[in-house]
C-alpha positions in Angstrom: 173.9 189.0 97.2 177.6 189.6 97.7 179.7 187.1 96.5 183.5 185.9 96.7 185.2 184.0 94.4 186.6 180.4 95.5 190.0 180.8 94.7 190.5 183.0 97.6 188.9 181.1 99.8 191.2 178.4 99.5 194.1 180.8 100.2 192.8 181.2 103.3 194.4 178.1 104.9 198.1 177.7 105.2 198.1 174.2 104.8 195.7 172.1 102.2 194.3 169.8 104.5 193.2 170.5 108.1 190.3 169.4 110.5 188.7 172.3 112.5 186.1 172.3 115.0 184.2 175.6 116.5 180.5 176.2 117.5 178.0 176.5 115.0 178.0 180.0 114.7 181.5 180.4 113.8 181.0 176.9 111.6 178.4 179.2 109.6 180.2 182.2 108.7 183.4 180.2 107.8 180.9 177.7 105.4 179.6 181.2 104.2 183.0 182.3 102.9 184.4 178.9 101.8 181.7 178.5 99.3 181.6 182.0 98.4 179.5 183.4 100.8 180.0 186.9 102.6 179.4 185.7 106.3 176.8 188.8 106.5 175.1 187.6 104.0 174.9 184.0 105.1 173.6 184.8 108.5 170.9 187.8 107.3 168.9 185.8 104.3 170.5 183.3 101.1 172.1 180.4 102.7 172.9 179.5 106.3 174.8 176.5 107.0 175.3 174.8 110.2 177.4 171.7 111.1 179.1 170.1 114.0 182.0 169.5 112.2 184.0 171.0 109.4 186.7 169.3 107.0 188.1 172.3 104.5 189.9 171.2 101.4 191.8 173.9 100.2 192.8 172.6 96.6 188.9 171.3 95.6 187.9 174.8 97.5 185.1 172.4 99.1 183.8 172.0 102.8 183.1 168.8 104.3 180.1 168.7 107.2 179.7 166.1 109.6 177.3 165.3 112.4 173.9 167.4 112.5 174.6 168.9 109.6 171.8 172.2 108.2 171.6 173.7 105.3 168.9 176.5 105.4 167.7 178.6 102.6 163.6 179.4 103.3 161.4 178.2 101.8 163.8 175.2 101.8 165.8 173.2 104.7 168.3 170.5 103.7 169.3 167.8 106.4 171.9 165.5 106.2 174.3 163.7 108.1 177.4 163.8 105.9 177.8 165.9 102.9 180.4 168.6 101.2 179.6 172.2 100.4 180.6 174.1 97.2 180.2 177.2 94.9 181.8 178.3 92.1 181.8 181.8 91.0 178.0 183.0 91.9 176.6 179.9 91.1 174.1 177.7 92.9 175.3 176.2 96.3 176.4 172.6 95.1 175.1 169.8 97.6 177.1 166.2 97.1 175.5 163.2 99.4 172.7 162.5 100.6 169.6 163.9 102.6 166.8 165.2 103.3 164.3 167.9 102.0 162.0 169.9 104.7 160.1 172.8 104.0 160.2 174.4 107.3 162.7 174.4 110.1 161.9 171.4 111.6 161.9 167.7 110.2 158.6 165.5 110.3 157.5 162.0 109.8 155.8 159.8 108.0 156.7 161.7 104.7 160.0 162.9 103.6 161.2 163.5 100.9 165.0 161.9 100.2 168.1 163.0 97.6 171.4 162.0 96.5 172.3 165.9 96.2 170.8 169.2 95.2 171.8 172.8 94.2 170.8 175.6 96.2 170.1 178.7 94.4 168.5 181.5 96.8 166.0 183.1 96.8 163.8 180.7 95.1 165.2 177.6 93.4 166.7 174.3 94.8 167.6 171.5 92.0 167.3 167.3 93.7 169.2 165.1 92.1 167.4 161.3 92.0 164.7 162.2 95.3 162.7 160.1 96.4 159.3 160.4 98.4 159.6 158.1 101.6 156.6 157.1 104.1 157.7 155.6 106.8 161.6 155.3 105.4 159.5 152.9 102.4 159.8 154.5 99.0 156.9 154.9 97.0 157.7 157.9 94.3 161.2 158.0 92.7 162.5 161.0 90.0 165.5 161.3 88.3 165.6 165.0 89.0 163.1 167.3 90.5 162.9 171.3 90.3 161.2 173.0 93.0 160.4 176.9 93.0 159.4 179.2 95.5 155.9 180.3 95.0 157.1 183.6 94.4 158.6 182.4 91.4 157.2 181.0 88.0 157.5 177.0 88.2 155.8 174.0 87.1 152.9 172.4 89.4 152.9 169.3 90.5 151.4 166.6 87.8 148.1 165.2 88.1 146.9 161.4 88.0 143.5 159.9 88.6 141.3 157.2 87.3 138.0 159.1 86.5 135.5 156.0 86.2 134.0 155.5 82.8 136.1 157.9 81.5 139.4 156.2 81.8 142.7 157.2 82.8 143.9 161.3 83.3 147.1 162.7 83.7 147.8 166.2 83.5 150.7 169.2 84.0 150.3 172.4 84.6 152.8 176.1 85.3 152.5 178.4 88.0 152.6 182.0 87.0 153.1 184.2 90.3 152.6 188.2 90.3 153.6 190.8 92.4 151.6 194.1 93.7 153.3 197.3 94.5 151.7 196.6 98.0 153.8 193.5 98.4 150.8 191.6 98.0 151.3 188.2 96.0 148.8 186.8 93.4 149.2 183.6 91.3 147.7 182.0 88.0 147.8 178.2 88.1 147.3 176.9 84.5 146.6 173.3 83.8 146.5 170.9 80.8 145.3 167.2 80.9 143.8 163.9 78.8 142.0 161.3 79.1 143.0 158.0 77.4 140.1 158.1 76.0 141.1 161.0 73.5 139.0 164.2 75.7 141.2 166.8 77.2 141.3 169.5 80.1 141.9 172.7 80.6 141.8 173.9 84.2 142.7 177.6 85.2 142.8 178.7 89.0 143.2 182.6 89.7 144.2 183.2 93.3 144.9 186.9 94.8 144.4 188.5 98.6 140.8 189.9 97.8 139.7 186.9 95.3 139.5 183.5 93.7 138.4 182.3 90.4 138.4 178.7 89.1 137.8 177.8 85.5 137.4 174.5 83.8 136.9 173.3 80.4 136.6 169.3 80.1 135.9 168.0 76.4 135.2 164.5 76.1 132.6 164.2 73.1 131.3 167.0 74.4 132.0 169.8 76.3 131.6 171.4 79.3 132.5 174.6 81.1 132.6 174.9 85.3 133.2 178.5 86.6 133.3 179.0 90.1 134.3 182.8 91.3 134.0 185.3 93.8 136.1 188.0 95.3 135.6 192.1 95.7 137.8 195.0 95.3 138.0 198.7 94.9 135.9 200.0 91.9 136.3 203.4 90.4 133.6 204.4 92.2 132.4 202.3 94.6 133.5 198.6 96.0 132.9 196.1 93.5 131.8 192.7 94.5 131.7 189.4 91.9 129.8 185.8 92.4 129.4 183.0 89.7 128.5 179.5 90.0 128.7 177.8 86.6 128.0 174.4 85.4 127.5 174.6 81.4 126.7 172.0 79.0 126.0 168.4 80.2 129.1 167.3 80.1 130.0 169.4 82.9 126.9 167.9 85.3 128.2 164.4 84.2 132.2 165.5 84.8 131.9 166.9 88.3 132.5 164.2 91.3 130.5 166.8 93.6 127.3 165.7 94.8 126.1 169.5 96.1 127.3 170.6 92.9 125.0 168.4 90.3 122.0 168.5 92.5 121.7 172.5 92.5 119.0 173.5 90.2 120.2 176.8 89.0 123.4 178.4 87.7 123.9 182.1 89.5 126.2 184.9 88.2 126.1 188.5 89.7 127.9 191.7 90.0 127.6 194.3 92.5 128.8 197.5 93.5 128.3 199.3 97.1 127.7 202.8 97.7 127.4 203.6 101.3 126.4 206.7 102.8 126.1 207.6 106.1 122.3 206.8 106.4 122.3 202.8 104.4 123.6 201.5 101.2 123.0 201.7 97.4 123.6 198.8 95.2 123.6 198.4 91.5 124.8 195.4 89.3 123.7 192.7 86.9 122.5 189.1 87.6 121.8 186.6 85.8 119.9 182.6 86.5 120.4 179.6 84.2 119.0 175.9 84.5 122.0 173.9 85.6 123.3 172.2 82.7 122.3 174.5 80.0 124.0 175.4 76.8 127.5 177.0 76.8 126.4 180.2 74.7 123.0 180.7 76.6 123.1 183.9 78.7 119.8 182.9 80.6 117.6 185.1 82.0 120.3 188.4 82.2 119.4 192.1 83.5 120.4 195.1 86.0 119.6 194.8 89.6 119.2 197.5 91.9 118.7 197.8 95.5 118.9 199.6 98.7 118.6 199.3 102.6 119.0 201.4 105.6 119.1 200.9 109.1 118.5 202.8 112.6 119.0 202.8 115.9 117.7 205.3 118.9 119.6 206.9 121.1 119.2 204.6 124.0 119.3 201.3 121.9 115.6 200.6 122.8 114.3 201.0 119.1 115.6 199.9 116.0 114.5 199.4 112.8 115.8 198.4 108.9 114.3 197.9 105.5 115.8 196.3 102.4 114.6 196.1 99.0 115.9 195.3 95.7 114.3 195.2 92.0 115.3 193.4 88.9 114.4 192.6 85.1 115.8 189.6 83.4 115.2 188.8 79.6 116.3 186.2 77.5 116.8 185.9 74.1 115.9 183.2 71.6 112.6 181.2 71.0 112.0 182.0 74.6 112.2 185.7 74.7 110.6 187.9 77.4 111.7 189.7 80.5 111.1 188.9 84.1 110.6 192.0 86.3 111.2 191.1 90.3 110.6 193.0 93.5 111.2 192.5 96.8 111.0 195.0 100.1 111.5 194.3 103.6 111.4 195.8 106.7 111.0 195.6 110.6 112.1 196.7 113.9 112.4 196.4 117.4 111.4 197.8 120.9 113.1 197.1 124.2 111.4 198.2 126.9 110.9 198.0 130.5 107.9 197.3 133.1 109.8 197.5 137.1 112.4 195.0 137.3 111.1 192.9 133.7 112.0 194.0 130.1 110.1 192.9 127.1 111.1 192.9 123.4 107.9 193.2 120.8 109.4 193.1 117.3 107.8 192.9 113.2 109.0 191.8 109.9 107.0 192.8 106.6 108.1 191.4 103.6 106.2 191.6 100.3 107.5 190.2 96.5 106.5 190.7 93.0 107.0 189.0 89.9 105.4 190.1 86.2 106.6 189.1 82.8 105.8 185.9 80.0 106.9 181.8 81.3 110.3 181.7 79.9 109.3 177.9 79.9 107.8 175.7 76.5 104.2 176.9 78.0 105.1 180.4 77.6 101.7 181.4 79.8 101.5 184.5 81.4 103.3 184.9 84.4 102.5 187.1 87.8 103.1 186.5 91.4 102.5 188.6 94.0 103.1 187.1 97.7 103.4 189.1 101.4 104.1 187.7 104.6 103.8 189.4 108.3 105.3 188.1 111.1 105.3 190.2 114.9 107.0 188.4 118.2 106.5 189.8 122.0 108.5 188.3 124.4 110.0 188.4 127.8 113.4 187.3 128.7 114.8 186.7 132.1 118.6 185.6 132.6 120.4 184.2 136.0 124.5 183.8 136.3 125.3 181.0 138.3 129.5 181.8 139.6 131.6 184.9 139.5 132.0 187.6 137.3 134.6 186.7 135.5 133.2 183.0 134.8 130.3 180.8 135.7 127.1 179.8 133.8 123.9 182.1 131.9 120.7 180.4 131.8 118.4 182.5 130.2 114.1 181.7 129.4 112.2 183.7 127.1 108.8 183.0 127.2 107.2 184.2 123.4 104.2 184.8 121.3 104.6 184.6 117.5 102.1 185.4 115.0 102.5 185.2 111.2 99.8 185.7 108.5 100.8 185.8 104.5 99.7 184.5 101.1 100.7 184.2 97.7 99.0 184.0 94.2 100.8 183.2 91.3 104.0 180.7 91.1 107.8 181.5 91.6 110.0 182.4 88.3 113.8 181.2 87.6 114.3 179.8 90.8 113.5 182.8 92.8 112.1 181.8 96.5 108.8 184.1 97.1 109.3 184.8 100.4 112.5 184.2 103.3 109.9 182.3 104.8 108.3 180.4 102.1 104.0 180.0 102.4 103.5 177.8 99.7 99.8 178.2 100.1 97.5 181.1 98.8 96.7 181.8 102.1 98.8 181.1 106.0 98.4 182.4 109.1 99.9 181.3 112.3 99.7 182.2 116.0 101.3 179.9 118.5 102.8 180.5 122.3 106.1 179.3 123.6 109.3 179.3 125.0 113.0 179.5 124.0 116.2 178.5 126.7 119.9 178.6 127.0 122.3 177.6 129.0 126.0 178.1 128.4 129.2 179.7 129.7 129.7 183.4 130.0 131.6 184.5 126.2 132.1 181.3 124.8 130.8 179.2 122.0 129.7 176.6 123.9 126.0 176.5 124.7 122.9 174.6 124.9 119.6 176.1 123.2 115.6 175.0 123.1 112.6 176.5 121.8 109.0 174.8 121.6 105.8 176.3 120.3 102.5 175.1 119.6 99.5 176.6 117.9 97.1 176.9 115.5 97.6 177.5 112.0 96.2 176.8 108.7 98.3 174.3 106.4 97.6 172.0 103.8 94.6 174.4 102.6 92.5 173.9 106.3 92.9 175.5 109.2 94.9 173.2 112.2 96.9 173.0 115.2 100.6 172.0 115.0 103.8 172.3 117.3 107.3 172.9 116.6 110.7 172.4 118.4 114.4 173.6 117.6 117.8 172.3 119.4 121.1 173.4 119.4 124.3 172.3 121.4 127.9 173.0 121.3 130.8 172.0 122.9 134.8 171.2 121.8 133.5 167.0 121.7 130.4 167.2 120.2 127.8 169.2 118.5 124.0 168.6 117.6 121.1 170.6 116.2 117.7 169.6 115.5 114.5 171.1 114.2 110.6 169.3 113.7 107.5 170.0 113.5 103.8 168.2 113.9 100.6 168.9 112.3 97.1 167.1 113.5 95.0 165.6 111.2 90.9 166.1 111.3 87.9 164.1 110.8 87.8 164.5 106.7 90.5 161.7 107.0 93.8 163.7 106.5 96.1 161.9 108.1 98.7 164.1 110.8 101.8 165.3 109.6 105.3 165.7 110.9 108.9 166.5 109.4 112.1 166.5 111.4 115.6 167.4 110.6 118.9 166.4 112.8 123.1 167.0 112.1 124.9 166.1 114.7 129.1 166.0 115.3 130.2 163.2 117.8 134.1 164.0 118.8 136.6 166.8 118.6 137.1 169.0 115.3 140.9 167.9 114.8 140.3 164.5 116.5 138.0 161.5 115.8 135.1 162.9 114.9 131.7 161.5 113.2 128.7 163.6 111.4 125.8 162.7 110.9 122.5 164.1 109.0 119.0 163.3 108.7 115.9 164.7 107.5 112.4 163.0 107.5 109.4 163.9 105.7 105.9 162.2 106.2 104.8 164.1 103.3 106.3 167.3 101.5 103.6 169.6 102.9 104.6 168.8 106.7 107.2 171.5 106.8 104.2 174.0 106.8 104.9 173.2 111.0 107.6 175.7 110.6 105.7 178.5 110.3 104.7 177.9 114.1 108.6 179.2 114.8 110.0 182.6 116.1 111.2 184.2 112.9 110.1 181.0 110.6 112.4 178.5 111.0 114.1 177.3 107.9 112.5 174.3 106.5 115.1 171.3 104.7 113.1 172.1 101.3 115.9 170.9 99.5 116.3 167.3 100.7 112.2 166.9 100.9 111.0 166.7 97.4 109.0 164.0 97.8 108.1 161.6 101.0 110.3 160.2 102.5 113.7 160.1 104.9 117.4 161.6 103.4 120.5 160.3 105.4 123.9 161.5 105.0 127.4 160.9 107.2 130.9 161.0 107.1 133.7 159.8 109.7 137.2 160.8 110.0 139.6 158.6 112.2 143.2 159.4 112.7 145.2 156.3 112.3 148.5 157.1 113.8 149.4 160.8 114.7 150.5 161.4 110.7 147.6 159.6 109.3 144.0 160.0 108.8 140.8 158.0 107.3 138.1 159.9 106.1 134.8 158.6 104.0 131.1 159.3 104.0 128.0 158.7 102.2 124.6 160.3 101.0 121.3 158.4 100.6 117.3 158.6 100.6 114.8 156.5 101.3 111.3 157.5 100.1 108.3 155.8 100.9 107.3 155.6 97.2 111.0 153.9 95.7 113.6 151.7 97.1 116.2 153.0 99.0 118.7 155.1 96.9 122.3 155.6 97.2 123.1 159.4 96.0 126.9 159.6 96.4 130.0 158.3 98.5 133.7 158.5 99.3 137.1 158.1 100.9 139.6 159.4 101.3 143.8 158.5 103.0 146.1 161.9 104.0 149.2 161.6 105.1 151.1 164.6 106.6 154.6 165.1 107.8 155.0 166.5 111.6 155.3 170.1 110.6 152.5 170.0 108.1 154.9 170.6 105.1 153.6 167.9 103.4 150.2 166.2 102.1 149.9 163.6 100.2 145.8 162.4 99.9 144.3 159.5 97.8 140.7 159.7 97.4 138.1 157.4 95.9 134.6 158.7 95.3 131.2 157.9 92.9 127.9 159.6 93.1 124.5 159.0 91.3 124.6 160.2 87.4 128.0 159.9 87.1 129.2 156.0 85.8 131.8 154.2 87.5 133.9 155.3 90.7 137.0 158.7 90.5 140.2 157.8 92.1 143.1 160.6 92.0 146.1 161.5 94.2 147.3 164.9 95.0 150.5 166.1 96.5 150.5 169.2 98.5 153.8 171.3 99.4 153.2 173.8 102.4 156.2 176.3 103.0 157.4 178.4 105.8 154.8 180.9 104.7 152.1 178.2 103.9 151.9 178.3 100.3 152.9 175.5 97.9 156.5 176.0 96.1 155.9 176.1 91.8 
């Protein structure tokens, strides 16, 4: 930056005192050189000041602005209607009265964010002397002093405060360590440290960069727990390198987490991949490794290579395709419950279009086949072998009509199908491993059922409305049957819905008939008022055996249906004024076997400034196993380029 001392300046003038007025062009270059500023410099990057009216002080070597006054150095925009201007030597830009902070061009409402003066000090810094944050012109946050960084820069984070139920009060502060690639490309390390008033303690890394993210978290309170959630790829030495871990390790981390989705998974999941891809598939060759949720810290699990490959092909015309997959892998474990797990999987299928006069027809087959071999890593230590298959083949005929123009107008299309699926399994599953894509959780399943799938929905748009229903014979629950199924999906900018069930028959022996159903549905805009809902219904576990009756074997809610009963879940967001917005929701079940059980819930305030510089969100939450209810607040600063200042 080229500078000018203010001693010159001030000779500028021929008189000490004198009240000028120009435009606000020529009100920024002279601002630029009065407080040391080369006017090319002031208009091209550091500090560009605009004002409607100027008073220069030649003997303080000071500017005074009136009326409208700017004071723009991105990521940072000061606002004020009366202040003075100065700079001595190449220091910071002094600021003396008071005004406002925005961290884009424009100025919003409810938040802002008020000082009684600052120092600007481009490219990165800006120093507030006593700020306050405002909502609605009300304060509600006051500092003495308050140092905000560009993210580009190394800074301090903003500090944390919450109320985390039975374990008391937590505060926390935390440093932003920013890095730079010779590509240009910006990466950051955001490192945290926190207590409890209880005497535990936090520390809470985040690693953020253009082609990954990683988030670590140890929480000790009596004991300890360790959270790692990571994923990302990037260019290997010799082939693209791809990275997925989701951690929870020790109980205290089960107990510490306020996510519902995140205690309830079963299994911890770590893998490593790498890509080779020549012109006929891929190669792929790694390590993986499964853990029961909640384990020990220093347990690696069940830990080995994995190594797999695909290919896919196309004819000439389009009219035939076809693709296979398969992958193999051997875990072990080490301790009192050594062994090692081998797993394989293959599968494959294709496709033929073809046509009879005016009428095409697709027929299309999927094989899939798994096997599993190795000692129970469980206390029973049994033998362990599975070995399951599954075929599923599909013939139908689709027929379309446009209703309007080219350009525009309405596709209904109607397929009517024939789906037939036979499979079985011996054996049980290992570490969490699903046997099949579609699961047959009996020794033996087939299915044959008739149907038909339509759509109707604008011409390249997201907006659509889908059916299918089938019905058939099958064999579930161990007996042969009939059954029917039914999928629907709808989409549109107000609402959304989709919906999947199935029905089984009972038979003269006395087993009862069977059905399970599941339903999420959105009611109102995206950005708007908006409420979701979700609901799945089980009249016993086995009912989802329905599914198999689908084109492709629909996926079944497995993981809400462990035992009998109904799951409900929703969560509403209502904009209170045009800065404002309400948001809560809540997860229960009600089985058929226990009362009605409330699995987790929360809410949740934002407020946001017009330009969307500025968050602030209070939320409240408590779910089943964890004691008591979490309440923290968060502050979020959004710059020009959408990244939080450090």
């Amino acid at each position: 930056m080229s500078c000018l001392p203010a001693r010159r300046c001030a000779s500028v003038p021929r008189v000490r005192r004198r009240s000028l007025r120009a435009t606000k062009r020529a009100w920024a270059s002279l601002a630029a050189v009065c407080v040391g500023l080369h006017p090319s410099a002031a208009r091209a990057a550091d500090a560009e000041v605009h004002a409607s009216s100027v008073t220069f002080d030649a003997g303080r070597g000071e500017l005074l602005l009136e009326g409208d006054v700017r004071v723009d150095s991105p990521p940072f925009h000061l606002r004020s209607h009366r202040v003075s201007l100065r700079r001595v030597g190449g220091g910071p830009l002094d600021v003396k009265g008071e005004g406002t902070l925005a961290f884009c061009p424009c100025l919003g409402a409810p938040l802002s964010v008020t000082f009684q003066g600052a120092k600007v000090a481009p490219p990165a810094d800006l120093f507030l002397e006593r700020p306050t944050l405002a909502l609605y012109g009300l304060p509600v946050l006051w500092l003495p002093a308050f140092w905000l960084r560009a993210p580009s820069r190394p800074g301090l984070l903003p500090p944390d405060l919450a109320y985390r139920g039975s374990d008391g009060l937590y505060g926390g502060l935390g440093g932003h360590l920013p890095w730079h690639r010779a590509s240009g490309e910006i990466g950051a390390l955001d490192l945290r440290l926190g207590g409890y008033t209880r005497g535990g303690g936090v520390v809470d890394a985040r690693l953020l960069s253009p082609t990954s993210q990683t988030h670590v978290r140890v929480d000790h309170l009596t004991r300890t727990g360790l959270s790692v959630d990571a994923r990302g790829f990037g260019a290997g030495a010799l082939a693209p390198v791809s990275w997925d871990l989701d951690l929870l390790r020790g109980d205290r981390a089960l107990v510490a987490t306020t996510r519902l989705d995140d205690a309830a998974r079963p299994w911890d999941r770590a893998s490593i991949e790498a890509t080779w891809a020549p012109g006929w598939g891929r190669v792929t060759g790694g390590a993986e490794s499964a853990l029961p949720r909640g384990g020990s810290i220093d347990s690696l699990g069940a830990t080995g290579p994995v190594v797999g490959f695909g290919a896919r092909g196309v004819s000439a015309g389009g009219a035939a395709q076809g693709w296979i997959d398969a992958a193999a892998r051997s875990l072990s474990t080490t301790g009192e419950a050594s062994g090692v797990v081998h797993v394989a999987r293959a599968r494959g299928g294709a496709e033929l279009v073809g046509t009879l006069g005016a009428i095409a027809g697709k027929v299309g087959a999927t094989a899939e086949a798994t096997g599993t071999h190795g000692p129970g890593l469980g206390p029973q230590r049994d033998s362990l072998g599975l070995l399951a298959a599954l075929v599923r083949a599909r013939a139908g005929v689709p027929l379309a009509r446009r209703f309007g123009d080219r350009n525009g107008g309405l596709v209904h299309t109607v397929e009517p199908l024939v789906t037939a699926a036979a499979g079985g399994l011996s054996g049980r599953p290992a570490l969490g491993i699903t046997p099949l894509s579609g699961d047959v959780p009996e020794a033996r399943s087939a299915a044959v059922a008739a149907g038909v799938r339509t759509a109707l929905g604008p011409v390249a748009s997201r907006s659509a409305l889908s059916l299918e229903l089938t019905a058939g014979a099958l064999t579930a629950r161990d007996r042969p049957t009939v059954g029917a199924q039914g999928r629907l999906a709808a989409r549109s900018r107000w609402a959304a819905a989709s919906a999947q069930g199935g029905w089984l028959a009972g038979d003269a022996t006395g087993l009862p008939s069977a059905a399970f159903a599941e339903a999420r549905a959105r009611v109102g805009p995206e950005d708007g008022v908006r409420v979701q809902g979700r609901v799945v219904y089980g009249s016993t576990v086995d009912a989802t055996g329905a599914a198999r009756l689908a084109d492709g074997g629909a996926d079944t809610p497995g993981p809400w249906l462990t035992s009998a009963g109904t799951s409900v879940g929703g969560r509403g967001t209502v904009p209170v004024a045009r800065r404002v917005s309400v948001s809560g929701g809540a997860d229960g079940a009600v089985l058929t076997s226990r009362s009605p059980t409330l699995l987790g819930a929360f809410g949740a305030l934002e407020l946001r400034d017009a330009c969307q510089c500025l968050l602030v969100r209070a939320v409240g939450s408590g779910r089943l196993g964890r004691p008591g209810v979490d309440v923290w607040l968060s502050l979020e600063v959004l710059t020009d380029r959408g990244a939080p200042p450090k």
